[in-house]
KOLPAKE-13095 format. One line per field, with one value per residue (C-alpha): residue number from 1; z, y, x. Coordinates in steps of 0.1 Angstrom, whole numbers, padded with zeros to 4 digits. Example, Ala and Ser with C-alpha at 12.3 -4.5 7.8 and 13.67 -1.06 7.14 Angstrom:
! residues 2
n	(1:2)
c3	(0078:0071)
c2	(-0045:-0011)
c1	(0123:0137)
END
This chain:
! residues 170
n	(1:2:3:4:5:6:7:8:9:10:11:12:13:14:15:16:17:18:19:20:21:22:23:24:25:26:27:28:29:30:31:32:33:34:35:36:37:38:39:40:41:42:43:44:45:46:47:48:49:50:51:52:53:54:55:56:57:58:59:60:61:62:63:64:65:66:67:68:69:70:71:72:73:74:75:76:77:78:79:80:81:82:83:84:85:86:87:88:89:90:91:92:93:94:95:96:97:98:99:100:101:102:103:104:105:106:107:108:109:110:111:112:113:114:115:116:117:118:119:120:121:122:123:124:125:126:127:128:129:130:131:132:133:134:135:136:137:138:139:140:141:142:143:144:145:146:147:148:149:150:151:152:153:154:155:156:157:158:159:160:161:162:163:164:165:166:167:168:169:170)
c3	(1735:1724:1724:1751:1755:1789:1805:1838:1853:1857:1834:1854:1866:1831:1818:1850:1843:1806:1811:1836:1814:1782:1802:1812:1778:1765:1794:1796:1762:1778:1797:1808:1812:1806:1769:1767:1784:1757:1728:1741:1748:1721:1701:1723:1720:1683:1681:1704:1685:1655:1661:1676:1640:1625:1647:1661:1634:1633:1646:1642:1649:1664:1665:1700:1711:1747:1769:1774:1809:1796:1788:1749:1728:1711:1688:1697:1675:1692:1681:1695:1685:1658:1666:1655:1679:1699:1703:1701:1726:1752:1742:1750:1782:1792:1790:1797:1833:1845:1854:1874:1861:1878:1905:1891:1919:1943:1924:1943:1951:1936:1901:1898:1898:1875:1852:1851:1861:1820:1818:1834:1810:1807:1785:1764:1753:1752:1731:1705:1710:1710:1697:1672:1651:1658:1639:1617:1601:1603:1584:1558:1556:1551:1532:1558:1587:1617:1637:1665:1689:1697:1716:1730:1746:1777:1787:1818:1848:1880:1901:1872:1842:1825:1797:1798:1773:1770:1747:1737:1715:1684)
c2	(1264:1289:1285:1263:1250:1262:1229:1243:1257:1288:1291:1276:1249:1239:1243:1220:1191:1189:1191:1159:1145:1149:1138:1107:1094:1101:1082:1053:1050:1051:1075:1074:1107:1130:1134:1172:1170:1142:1164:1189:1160:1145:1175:1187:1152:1150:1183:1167:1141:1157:1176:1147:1128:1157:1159:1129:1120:1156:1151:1165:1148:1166:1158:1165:1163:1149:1134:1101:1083:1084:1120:1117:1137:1115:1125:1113:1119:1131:1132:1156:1171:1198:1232:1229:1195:1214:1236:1214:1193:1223:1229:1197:1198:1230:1217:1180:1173:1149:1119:1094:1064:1034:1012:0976:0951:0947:0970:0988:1027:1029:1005:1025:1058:1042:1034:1067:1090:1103:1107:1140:1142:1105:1115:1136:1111:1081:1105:1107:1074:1051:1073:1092:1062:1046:1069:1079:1042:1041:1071:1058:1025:1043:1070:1094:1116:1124:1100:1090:1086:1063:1074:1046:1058:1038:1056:1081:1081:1069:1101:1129:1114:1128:1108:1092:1079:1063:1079:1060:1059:1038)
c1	(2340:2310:2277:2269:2235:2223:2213:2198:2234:2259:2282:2310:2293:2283:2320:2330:2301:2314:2353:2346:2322:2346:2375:2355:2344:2379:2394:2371:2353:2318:2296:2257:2243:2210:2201:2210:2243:2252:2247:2271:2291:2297:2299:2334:2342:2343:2359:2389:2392:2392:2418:2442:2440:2455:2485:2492:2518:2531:2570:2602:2633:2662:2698:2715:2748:2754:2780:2783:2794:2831:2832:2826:2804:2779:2753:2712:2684:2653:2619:2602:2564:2563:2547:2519:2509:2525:2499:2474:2482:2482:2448:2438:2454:2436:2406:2407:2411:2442:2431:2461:2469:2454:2482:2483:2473:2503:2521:2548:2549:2586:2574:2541:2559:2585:2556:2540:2564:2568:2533:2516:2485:2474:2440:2460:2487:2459:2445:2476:2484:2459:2422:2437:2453:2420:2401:2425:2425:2387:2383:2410:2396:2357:2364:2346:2355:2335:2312:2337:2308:2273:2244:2217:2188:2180:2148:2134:2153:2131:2132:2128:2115:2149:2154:2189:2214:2249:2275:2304:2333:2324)
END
């Protein structure tokens, strides 16, 4: 991600502050933060999410041959992402930070693992699965792309004066 405003930080602090930043608004729809960190927020952001609409229907199926438990050769389709999500996804996943899935309330170790044991990259697949086809039917049902984010002013924080906002997905 070039050209990154400077926001008062090294260079690898700033790339840290806005991967956990990004990752949060993805992950929980809603972040409060300083003005200019929001800008370069929501500008990753929409970039993201961008690029999730246009591969999140991108599939291939695959036919596979396997043995069943009786020793037969049975033939499974398998749908499986296409190259090109492919390699979107991995971007996403080197730059959004993994965040676990929550445990239910008395949930068990062995059930909660059950649950999420598929899942290594939470953000990223709530990203394909549930943002993308958001957006993707928004922009359909519009007729415009873009926009996939809100900032409200809330005014000067009490200790610096920094003026603070909240950015969310719309």
């Amino acid at each position: 991600m070039a050209n990154i405003s400077k926001i008062n930080r090294p260079s690898d602090q700033r790339r840290a502050i806005l991967r956990n930043q990004v990752t949060a608004l993805l992950w929980t729809g809603r972040i409060e933060t300083t003005q200019a960190r929001a800008r370069e927020v929501r500008r990753i952001a929409e970039k993201m999410i961008t690029k999730a609409i246009r591969e999140y229907e991108n599939t291939v199926t695959v036919s596979k041959s396997v043995k069943d438990s009786e020793g037969n050769v049975v033939s499974v389709d398998v749908v499986n992402d296409a190259p090109s999500k492919l390699a979107v996804r991995r971007q996403l996943m080197s730059y959004l930070n993994d965040i676990p899935a929550e445990k239910l309330a008395k949930e068990s170790k062995y059930n909660y693992k059950k649950r999420t044991g598929d899942n290594k990259h939470p953000v990223v697949e709530k990203l394909f699965r549930e943002i993308a086809p958001k957006y993707d039917k928004r922009a359909k049902d519009l007729g415009q792309g873009g926009g996939y984010t809100r900032v409200l002013k809330l005014g000067p924080r009490r200790g610096d004066a920094a003026e603070m906002v909240v950015v969310e997905l719309v």
